[in-house]
TORBARO-166108 format. One record per residue (C-alpha): residue number from 1; residue in one letter; x, z, y. Coordinates in nm, 4 decimals. Layout:
BEGIN
{i: NUM; aa: A; xx: X; zz: Z; yy: Y}
...
END
This chain:
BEGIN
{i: 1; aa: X; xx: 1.5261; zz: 0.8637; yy: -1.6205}
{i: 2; aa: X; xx: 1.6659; zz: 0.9108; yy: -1.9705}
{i: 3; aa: X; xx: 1.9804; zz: 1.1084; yy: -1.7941}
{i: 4; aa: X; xx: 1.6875; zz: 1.3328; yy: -1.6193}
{i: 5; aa: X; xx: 1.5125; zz: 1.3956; yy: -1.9767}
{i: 6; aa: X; xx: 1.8167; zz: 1.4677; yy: -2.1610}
{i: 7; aa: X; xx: 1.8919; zz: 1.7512; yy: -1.8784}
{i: 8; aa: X; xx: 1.5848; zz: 1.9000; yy: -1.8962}
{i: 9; aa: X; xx: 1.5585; zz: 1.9062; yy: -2.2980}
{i: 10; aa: X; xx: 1.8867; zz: 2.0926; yy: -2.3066}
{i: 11; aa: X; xx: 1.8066; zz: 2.3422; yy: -2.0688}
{i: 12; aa: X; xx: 1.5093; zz: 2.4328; yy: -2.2500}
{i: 13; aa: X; xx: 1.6696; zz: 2.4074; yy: -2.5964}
{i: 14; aa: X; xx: 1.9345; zz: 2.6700; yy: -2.4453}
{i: 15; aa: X; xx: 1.7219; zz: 2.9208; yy: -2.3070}
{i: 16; aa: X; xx: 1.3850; zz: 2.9072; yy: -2.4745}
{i: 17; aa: X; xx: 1.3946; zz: 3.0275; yy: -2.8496}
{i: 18; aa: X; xx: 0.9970; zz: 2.9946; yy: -2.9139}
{i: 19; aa: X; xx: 0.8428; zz: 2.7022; yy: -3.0439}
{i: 20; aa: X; xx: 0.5100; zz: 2.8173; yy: -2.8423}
{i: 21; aa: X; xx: 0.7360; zz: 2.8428; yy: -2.4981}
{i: 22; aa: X; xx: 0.8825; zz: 2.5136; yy: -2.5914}
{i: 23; aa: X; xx: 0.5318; zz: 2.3170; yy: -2.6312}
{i: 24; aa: X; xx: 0.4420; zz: 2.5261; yy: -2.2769}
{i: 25; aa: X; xx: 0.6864; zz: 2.4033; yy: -2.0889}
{i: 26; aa: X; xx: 0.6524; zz: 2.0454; yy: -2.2088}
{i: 27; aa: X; xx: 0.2667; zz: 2.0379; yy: -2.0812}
{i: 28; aa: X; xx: 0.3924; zz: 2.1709; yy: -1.7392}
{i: 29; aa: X; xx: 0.6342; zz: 1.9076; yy: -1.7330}
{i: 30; aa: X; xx: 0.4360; zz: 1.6127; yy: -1.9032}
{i: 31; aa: X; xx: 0.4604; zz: 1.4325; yy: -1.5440}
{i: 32; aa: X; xx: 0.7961; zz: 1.4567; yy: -1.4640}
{i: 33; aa: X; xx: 0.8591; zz: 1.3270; yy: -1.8518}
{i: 34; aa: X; xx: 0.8999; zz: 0.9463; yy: -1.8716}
{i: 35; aa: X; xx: 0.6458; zz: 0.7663; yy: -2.0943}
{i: 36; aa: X; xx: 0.7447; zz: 0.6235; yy: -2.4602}
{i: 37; aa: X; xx: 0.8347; zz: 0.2495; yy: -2.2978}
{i: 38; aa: X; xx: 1.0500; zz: 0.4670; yy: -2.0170}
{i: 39; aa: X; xx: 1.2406; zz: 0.6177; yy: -2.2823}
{i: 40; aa: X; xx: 1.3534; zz: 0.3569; yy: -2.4671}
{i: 41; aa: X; xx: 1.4282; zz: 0.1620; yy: -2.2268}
{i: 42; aa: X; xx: 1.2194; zz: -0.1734; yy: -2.3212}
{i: 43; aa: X; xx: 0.8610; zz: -0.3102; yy: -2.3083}
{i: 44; aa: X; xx: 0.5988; zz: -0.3090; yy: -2.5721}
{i: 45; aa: X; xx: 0.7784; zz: -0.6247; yy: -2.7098}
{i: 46; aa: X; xx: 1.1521; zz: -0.4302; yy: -2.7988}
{i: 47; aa: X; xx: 0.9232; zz: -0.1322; yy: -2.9217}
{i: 48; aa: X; xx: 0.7532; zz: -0.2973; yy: -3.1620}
{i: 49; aa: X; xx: 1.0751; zz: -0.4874; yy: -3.2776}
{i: 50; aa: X; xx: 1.2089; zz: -0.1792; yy: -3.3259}
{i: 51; aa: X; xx: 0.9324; zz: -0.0302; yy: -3.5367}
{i: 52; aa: X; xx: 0.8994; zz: -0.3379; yy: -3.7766}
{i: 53; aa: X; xx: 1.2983; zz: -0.2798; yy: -3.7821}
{i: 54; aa: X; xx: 1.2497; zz: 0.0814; yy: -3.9675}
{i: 55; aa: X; xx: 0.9398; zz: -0.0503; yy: -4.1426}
{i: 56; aa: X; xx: 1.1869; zz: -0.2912; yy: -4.3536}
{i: 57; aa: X; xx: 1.3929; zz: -0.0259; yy: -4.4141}
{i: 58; aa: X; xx: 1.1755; zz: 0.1787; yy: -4.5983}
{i: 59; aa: X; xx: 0.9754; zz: -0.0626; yy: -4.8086}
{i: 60; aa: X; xx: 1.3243; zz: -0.2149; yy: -4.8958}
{i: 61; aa: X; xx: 1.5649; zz: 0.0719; yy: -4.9126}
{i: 62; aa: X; xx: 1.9353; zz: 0.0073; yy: -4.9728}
{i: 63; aa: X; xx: 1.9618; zz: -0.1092; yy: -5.3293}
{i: 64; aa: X; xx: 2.3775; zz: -0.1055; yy: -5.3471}
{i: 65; aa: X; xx: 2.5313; zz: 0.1006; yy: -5.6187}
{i: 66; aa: X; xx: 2.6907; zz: 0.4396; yy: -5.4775}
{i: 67; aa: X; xx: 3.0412; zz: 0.4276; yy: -5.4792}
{i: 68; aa: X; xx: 3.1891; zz: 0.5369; yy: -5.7781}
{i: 69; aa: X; xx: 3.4234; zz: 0.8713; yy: -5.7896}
{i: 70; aa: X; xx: 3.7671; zz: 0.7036; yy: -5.8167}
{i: 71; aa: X; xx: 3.6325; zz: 0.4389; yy: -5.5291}
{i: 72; aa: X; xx: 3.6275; zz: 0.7244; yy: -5.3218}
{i: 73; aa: X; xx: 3.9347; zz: 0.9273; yy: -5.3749}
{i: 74; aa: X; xx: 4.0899; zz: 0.6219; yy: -5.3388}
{i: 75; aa: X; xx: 3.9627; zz: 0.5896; yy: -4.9706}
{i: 76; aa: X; xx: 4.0580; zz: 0.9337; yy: -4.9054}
{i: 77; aa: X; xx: 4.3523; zz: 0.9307; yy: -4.6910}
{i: 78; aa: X; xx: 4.6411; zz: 0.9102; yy: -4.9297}
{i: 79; aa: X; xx: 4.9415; zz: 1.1806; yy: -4.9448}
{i: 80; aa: X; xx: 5.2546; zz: 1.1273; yy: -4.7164}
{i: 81; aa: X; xx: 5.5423; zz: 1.0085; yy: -4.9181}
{i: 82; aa: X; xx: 5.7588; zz: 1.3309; yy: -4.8652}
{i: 83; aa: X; xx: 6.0719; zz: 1.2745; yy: -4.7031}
{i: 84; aa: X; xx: 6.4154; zz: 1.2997; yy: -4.7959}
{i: 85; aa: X; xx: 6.6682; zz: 1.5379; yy: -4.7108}
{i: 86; aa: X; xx: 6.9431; zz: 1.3120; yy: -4.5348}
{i: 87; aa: X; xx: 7.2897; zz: 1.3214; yy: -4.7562}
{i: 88; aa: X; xx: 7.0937; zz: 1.4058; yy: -5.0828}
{i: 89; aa: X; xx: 7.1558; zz: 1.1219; yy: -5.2659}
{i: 90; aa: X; xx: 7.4971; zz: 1.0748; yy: -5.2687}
{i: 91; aa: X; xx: 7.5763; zz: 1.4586; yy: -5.2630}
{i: 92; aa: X; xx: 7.7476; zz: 1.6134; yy: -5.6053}
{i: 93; aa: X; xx: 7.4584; zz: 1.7563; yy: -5.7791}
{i: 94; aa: X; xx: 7.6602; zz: 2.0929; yy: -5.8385}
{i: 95; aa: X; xx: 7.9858; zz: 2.2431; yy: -5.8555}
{i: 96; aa: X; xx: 8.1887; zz: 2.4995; yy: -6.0486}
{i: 97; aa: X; xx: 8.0617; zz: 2.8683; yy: -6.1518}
{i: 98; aa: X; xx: 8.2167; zz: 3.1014; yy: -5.9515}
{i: 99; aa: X; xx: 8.1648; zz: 3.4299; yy: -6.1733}
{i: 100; aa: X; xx: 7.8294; zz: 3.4005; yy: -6.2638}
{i: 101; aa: X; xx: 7.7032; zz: 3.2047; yy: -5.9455}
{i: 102; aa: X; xx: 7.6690; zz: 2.8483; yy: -5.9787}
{i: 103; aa: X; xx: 7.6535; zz: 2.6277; yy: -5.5768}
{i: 104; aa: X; xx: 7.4230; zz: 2.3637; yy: -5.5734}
{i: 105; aa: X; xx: 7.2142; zz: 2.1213; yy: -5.3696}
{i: 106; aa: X; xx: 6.8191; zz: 2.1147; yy: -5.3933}
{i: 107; aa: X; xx: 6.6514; zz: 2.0174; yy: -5.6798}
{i: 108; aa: X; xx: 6.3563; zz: 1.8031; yy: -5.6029}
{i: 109; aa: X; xx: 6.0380; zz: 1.8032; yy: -5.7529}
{i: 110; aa: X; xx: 5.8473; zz: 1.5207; yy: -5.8833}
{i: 111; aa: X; xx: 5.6931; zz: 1.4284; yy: -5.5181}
{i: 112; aa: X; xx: 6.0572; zz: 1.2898; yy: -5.4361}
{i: 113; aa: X; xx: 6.0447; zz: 1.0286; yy: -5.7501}
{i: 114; aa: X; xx: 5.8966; zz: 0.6901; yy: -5.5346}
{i: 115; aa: X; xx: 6.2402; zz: 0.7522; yy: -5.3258}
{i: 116; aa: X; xx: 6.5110; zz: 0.8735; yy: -5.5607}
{i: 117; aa: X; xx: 6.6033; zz: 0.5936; yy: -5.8557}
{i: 118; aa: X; xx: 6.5897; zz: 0.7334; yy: -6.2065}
{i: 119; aa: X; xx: 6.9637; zz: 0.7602; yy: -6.2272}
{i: 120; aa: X; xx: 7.0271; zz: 0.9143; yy: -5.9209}
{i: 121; aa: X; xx: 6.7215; zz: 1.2136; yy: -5.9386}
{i: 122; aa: X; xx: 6.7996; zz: 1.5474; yy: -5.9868}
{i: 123; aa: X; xx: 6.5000; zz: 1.7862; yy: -6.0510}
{i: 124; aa: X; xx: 6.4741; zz: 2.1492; yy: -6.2000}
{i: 125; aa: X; xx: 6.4571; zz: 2.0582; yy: -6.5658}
{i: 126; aa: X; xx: 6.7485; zz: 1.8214; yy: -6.5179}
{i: 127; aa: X; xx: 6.9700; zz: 2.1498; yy: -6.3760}
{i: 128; aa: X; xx: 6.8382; zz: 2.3209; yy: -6.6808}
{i: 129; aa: X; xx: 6.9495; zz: 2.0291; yy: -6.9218}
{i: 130; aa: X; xx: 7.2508; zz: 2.0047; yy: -6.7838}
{i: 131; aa: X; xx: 7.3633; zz: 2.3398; yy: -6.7602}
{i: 132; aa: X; xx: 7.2234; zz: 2.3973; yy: -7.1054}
{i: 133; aa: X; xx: 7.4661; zz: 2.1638; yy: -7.2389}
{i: 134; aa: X; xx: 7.7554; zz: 2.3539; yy: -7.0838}
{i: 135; aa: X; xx: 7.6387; zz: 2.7240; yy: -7.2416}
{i: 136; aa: X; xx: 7.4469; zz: 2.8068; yy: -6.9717}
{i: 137; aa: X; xx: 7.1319; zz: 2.9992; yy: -6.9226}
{i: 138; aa: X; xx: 6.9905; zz: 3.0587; yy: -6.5885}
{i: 139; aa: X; xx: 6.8091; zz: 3.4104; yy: -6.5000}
{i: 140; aa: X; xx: 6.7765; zz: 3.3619; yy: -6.1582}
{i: 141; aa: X; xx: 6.7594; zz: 3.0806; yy: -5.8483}
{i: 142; aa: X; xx: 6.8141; zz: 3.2139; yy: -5.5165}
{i: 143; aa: X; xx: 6.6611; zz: 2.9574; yy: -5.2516}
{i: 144; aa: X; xx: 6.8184; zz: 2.9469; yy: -4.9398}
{i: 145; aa: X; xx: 6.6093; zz: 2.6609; yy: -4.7504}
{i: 146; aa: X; xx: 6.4585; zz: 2.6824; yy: -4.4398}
{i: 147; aa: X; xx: 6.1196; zz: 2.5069; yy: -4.6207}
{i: 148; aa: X; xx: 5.9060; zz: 2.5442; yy: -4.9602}
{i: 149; aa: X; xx: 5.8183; zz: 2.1622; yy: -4.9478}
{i: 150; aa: X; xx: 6.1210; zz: 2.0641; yy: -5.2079}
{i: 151; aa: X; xx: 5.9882; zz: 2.1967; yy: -5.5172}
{i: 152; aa: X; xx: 5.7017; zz: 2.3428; yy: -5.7143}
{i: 153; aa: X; xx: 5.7983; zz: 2.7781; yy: -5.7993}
{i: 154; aa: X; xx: 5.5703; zz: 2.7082; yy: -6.0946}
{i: 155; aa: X; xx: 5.8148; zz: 2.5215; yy: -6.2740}
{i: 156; aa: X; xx: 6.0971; zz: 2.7798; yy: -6.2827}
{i: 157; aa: X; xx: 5.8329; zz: 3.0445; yy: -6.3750}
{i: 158; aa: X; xx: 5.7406; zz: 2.8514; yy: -6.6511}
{i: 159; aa: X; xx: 6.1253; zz: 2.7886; yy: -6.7202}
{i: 160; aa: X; xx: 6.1264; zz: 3.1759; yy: -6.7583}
{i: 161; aa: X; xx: 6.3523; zz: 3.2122; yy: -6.4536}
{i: 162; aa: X; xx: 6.3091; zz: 3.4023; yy: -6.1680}
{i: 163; aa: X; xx: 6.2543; zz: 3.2663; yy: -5.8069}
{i: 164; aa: X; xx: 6.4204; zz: 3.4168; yy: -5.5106}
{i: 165; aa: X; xx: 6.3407; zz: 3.2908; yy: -5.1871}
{i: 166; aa: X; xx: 6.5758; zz: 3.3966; yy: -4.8696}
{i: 167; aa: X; xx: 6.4024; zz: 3.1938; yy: -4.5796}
{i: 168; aa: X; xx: 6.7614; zz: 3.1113; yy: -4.3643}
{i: 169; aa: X; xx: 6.7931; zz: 2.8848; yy: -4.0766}
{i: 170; aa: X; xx: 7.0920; zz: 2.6589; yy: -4.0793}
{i: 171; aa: X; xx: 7.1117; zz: 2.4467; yy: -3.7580}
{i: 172; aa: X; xx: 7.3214; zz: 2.5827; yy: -3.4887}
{i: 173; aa: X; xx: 7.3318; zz: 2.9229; yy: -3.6254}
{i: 174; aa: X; xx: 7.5101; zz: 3.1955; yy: -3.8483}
{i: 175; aa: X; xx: 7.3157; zz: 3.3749; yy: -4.0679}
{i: 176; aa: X; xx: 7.2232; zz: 3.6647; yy: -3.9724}
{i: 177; aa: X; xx: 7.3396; zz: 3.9683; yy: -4.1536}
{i: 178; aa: X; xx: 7.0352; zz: 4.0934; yy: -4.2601}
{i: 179; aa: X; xx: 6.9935; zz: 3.7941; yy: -4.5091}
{i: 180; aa: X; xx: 7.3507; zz: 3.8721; yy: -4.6125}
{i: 181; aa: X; xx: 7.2575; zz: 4.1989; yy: -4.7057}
{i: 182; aa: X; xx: 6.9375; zz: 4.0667; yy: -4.9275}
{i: 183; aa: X; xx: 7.1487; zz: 3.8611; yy: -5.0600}
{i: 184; aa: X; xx: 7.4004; zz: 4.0579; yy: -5.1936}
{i: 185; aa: X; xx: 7.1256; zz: 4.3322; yy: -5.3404}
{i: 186; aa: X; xx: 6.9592; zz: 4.0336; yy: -5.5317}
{i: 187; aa: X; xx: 7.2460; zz: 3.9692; yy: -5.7190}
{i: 188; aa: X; xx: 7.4006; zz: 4.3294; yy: -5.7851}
{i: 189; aa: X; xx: 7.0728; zz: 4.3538; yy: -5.9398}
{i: 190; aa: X; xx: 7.0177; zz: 4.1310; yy: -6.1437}
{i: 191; aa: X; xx: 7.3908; zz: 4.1628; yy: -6.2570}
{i: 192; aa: X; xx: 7.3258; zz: 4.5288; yy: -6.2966}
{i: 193; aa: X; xx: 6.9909; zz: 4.4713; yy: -6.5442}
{i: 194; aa: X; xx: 7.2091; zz: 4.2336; yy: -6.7722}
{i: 195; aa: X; xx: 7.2776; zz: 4.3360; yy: -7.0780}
{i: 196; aa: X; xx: 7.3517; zz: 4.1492; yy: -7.3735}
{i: 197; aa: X; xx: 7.3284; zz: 3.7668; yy: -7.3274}
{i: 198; aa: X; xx: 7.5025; zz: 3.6447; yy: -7.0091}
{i: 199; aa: X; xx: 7.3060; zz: 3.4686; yy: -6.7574}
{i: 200; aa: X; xx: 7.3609; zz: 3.2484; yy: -6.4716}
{i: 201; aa: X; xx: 7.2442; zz: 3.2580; yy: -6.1057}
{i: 202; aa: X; xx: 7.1931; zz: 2.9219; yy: -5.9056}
{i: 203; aa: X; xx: 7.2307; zz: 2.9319; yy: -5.5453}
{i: 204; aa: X; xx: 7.1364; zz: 2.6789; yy: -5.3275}
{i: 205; aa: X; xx: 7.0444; zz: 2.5645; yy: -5.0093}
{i: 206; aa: X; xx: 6.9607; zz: 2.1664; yy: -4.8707}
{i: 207; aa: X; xx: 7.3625; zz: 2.0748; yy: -5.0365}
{i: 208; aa: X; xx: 7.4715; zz: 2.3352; yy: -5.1016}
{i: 209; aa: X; xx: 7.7651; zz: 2.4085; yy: -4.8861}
{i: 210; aa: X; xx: 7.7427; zz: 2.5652; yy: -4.5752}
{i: 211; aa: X; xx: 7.4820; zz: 2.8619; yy: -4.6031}
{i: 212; aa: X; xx: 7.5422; zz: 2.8333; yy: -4.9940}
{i: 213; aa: X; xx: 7.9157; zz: 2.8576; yy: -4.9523}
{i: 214; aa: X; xx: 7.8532; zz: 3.1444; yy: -4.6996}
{i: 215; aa: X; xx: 7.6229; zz: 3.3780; yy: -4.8760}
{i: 216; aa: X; xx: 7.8553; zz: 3.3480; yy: -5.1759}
{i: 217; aa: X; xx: 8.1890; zz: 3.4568; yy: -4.9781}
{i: 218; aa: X; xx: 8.0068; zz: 3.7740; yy: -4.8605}
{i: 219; aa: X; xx: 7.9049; zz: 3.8845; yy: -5.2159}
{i: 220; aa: X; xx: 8.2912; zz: 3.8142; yy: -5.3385}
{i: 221; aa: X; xx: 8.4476; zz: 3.9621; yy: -5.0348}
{i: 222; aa: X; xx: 8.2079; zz: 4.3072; yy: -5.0477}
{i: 223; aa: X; xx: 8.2280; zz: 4.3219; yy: -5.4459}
{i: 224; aa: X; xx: 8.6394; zz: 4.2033; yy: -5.4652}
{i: 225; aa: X; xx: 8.9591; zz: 4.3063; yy: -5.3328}
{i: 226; aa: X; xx: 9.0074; zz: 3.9593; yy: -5.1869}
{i: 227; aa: X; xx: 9.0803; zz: 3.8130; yy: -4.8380}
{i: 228; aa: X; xx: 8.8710; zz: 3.5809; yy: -4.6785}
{i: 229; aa: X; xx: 9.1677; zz: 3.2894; yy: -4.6838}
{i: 230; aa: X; xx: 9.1690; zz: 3.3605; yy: -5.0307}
{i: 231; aa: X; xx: 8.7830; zz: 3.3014; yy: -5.0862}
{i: 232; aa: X; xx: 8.7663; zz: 3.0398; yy: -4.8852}
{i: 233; aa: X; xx: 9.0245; zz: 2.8689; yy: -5.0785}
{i: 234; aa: X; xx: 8.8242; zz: 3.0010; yy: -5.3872}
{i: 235; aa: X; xx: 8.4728; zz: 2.7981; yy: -5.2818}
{i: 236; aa: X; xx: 8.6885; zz: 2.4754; yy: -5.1616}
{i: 237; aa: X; xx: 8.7826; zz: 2.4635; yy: -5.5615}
{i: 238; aa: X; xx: 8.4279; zz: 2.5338; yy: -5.6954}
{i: 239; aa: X; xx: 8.2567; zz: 2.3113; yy: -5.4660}
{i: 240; aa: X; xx: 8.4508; zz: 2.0744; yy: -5.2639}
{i: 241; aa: X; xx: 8.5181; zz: 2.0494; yy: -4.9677}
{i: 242; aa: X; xx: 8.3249; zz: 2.4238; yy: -4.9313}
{i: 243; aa: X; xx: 8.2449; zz: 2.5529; yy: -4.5860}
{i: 244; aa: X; xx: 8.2939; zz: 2.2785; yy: -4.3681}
{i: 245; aa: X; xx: 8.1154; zz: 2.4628; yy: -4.0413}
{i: 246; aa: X; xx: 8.3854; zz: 2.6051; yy: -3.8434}
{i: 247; aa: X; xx: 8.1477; zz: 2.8195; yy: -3.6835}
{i: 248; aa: X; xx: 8.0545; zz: 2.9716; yy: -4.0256}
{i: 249; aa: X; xx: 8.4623; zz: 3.0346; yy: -4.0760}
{i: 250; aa: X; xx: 8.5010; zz: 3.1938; yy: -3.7642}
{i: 251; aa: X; xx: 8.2143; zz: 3.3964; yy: -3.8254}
{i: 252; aa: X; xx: 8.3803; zz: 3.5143; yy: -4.1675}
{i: 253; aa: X; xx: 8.6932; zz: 3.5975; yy: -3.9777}
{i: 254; aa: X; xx: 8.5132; zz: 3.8370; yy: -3.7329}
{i: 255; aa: X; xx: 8.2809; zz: 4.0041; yy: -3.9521}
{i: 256; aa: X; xx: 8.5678; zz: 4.1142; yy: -4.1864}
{i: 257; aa: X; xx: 8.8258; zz: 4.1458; yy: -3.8966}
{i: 258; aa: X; xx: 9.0698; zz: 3.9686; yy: -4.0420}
{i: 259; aa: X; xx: 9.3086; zz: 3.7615; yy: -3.8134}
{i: 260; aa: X; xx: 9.2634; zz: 3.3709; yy: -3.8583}
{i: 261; aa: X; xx: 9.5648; zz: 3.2011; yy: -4.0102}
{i: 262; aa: X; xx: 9.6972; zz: 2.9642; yy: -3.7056}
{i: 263; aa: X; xx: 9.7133; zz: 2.6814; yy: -3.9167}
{i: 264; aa: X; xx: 9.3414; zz: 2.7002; yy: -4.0473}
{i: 265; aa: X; xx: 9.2384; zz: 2.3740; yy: -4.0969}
{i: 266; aa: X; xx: 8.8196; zz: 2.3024; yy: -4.1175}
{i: 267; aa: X; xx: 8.7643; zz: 2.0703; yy: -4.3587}
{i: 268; aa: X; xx: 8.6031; zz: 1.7377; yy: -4.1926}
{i: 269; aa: X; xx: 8.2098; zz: 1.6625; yy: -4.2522}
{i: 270; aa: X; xx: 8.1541; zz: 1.4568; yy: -4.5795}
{i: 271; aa: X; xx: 8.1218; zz: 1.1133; yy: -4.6016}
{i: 272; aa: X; xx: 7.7676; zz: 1.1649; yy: -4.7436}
{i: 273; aa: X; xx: 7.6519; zz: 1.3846; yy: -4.4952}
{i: 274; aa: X; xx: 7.8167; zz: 1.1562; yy: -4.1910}
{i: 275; aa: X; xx: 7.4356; zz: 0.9735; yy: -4.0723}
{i: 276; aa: X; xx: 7.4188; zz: 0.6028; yy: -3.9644}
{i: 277; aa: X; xx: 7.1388; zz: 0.6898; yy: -3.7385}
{i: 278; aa: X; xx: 7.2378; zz: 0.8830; yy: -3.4238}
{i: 279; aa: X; xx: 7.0501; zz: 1.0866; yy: -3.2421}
{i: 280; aa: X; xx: 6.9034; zz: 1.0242; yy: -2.8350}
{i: 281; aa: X; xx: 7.2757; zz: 1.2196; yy: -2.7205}
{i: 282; aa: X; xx: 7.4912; zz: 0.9733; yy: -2.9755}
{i: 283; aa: X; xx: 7.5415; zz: 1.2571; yy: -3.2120}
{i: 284; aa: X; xx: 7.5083; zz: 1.2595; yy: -3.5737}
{i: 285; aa: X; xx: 7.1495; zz: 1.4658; yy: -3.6629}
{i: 286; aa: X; xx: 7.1621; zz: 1.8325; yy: -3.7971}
{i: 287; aa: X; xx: 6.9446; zz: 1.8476; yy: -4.0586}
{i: 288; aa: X; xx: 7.0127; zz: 2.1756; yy: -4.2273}
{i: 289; aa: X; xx: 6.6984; zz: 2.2956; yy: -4.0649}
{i: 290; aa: X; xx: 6.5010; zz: 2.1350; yy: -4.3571}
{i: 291; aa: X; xx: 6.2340; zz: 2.0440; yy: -4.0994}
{i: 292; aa: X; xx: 6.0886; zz: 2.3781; yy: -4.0957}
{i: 293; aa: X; xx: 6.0187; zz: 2.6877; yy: -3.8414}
{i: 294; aa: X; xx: 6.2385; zz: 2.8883; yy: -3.7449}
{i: 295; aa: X; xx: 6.3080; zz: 3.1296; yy: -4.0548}
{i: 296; aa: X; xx: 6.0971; zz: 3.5277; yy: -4.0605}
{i: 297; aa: X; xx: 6.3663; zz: 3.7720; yy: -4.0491}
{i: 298; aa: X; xx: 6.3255; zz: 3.9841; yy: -4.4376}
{i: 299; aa: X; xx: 6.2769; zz: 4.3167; yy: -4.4798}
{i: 300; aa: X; xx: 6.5425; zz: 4.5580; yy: -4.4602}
{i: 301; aa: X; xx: 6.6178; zz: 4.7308; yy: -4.7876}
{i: 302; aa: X; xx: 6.6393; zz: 5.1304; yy: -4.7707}
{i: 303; aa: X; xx: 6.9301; zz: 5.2801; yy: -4.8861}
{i: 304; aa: X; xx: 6.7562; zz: 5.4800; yy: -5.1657}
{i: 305; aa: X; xx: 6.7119; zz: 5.1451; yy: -5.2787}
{i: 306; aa: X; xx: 7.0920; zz: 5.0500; yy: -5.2580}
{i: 307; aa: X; xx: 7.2224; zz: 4.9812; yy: -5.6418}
{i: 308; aa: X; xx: 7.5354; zz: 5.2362; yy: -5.7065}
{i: 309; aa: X; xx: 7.7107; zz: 4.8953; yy: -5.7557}
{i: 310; aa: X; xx: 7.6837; zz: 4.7849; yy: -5.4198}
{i: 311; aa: X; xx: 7.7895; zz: 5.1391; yy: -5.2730}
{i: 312; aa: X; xx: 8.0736; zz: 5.0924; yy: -5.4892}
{i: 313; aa: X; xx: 8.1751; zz: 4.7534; yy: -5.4002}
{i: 314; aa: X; xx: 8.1372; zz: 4.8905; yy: -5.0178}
{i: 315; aa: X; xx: 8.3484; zz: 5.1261; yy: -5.1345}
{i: 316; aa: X; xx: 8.6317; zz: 4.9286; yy: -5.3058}
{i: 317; aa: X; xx: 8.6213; zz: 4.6781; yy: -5.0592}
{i: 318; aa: X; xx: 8.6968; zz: 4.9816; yy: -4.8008}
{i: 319; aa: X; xx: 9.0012; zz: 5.1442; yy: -4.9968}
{i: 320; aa: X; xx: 9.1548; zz: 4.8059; yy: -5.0307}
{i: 321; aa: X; xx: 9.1908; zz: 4.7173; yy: -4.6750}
{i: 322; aa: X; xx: 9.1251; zz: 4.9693; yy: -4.4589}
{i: 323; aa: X; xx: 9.3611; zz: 5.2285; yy: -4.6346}
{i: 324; aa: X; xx: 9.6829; zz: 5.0399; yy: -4.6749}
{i: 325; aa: X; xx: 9.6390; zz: 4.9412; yy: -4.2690}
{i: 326; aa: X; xx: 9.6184; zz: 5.3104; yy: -4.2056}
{i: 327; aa: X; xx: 9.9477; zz: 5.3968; yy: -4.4460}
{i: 328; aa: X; xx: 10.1203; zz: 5.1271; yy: -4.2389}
{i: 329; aa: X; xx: 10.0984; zz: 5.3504; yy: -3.9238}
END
């Protein structure tokens, strides 16, 4: 009965709008309806239990104190303690300037500080102390992780330095060429709109190595009359052991079409990268992905936007290698 009720209230709820039609069709059906004992299921013993029930509860309402407004936030469901990149914590912090670039790993914000012991933390302002001690100033930070879940950008824009966020994928993949390119404008700019005091650029991905080391060996080899052995050799120094990816060497080697040396050795994975926990295929986790989605592809800067120094460096990079090859023949 209370099945055959409930059917016939919600077909009249869904296709009747009037309040009139409503009380119309209620009289036509007052015989099919069930009475007020059929509805609730009980006898005229559980009914009036249940109306002494609601009697009490009005003539003695609930006298408890409302919760107070810290009671309740702290019932809200708390934040997840944010997770730590793998490696981070026993990864150098930062390595040599190379020019005016300086490789280095994350910093992490305050959210990181329940997992990361005071002496082992390394956040934005600690960067800033640090390289402030050396002489340094930095104008710009050129974020290269696959996430925005590491930091606050409120803190370097407070810091007075300017945010730069190339969105790049690292796990099983080269970068593609297009955030090469972005790359390299950002920082022929900002070198170009220098004038007096000398700034200081910090790159860096999840540690700092891989896409790090790769971004900055296209801006040397497009702005320098270098090799790519050379500059290879040249991030090793800065920020040991450099590249360690051999796909990302190889992919050096092709771009530039320059033969690999047959005795090129990859440098082996770091010890604080190397994972104790293996994944379902017994291999160690790649976790350069930074746990986000695959990374947007940017927009493609026009060539009236080009600086004259980049044209140039195209240029010099041209005359140095392609023109001696041709004087050979």
């Amino acid at each position: 009965m209370q099945k055959q009720m409930m059917y016939i209230l919600t077909i009249i709820f869904r296709h009747v709008a009037s309040v009139k039609q409503i009380k119309a069709i209620l009289l036509e059906l007052h015989p099919v309806l069930p009475t007020r004992d059929e509805a609730f299921g009980g006898d005229k013993t559980t009914l009036e239990r249940e109306e002494r029930i609601q009697r009490i509860k009005r003539q003695c309402p609930d006298d408890r104190p409302a919760p107070m407004r810290d009671e309740i936030f702290q019932t809200k469901k708390q934040k997840p303690i944010s997770k730590l990149p793998p490696g981070w914590l026993d990864c150098p912090a930062f390595g040599w300037k190379i020019g005016c670039i300086i490789p280095s790993n994350v910093p992490l914000g305050e959210t990181f500080n329940n997992c990361v012991l005071p002496g082992k933390r390394c956040s934005f302002r600690q960067v800033l102390h640090q390289q402030r001690v050396l002489g340094r100033k930095f104008g710009m930070v050129i974020d290269l992780t696959n996430t925005s879940r590491y930091y606050s950008l409120s803190d370097w824009r407070k810091a007075g330095t300017r945010h730069v966020k190339i969105q790049c994928r690292g796990h099983d993949s080269v970068l593609d060429n297009v955030f090469v390119n972005l790359f390299v404008y950002e920082v022929s700019q900002f070198l170009a709109r220098q004038k007096h005091v000398q700034k200081y650029i910090l790159v860096h991905c999840t540690h700092g190595h891989n896409r790090t080391g790769f971004m900055i060996v296209h801006y040397l080899l497009r702005t320098l009359p270098i090799s790519v052995t050379q500059v290879l050799k040249k991030i090793s120094d800065a920020r040991p052991p450099g590249i360690y990816k051999p796909d990302y060497i190889d992919a050096l080697y092709a771009f530039y079409h320059e033969k690999k040396p047959e005795m090129v050795v990859y440098p082996p994975t770091p010890k604080w990268k190397r994972s104790s926990e293996l994944n379902l295929n017994g291999d160690m986790p790649d976790d350069d992905d930074d746990g986000g989605p695959p990374a947007p592809l940017p927009v493609c800067v026009s060539a009236r936007e080009l600086s004259p120094l980049i044209l140039l460096a195209l240029y010099s990079r041209v005359k140095c290698l392609v023109i001696p090859s041709l004087l050979k023949v």
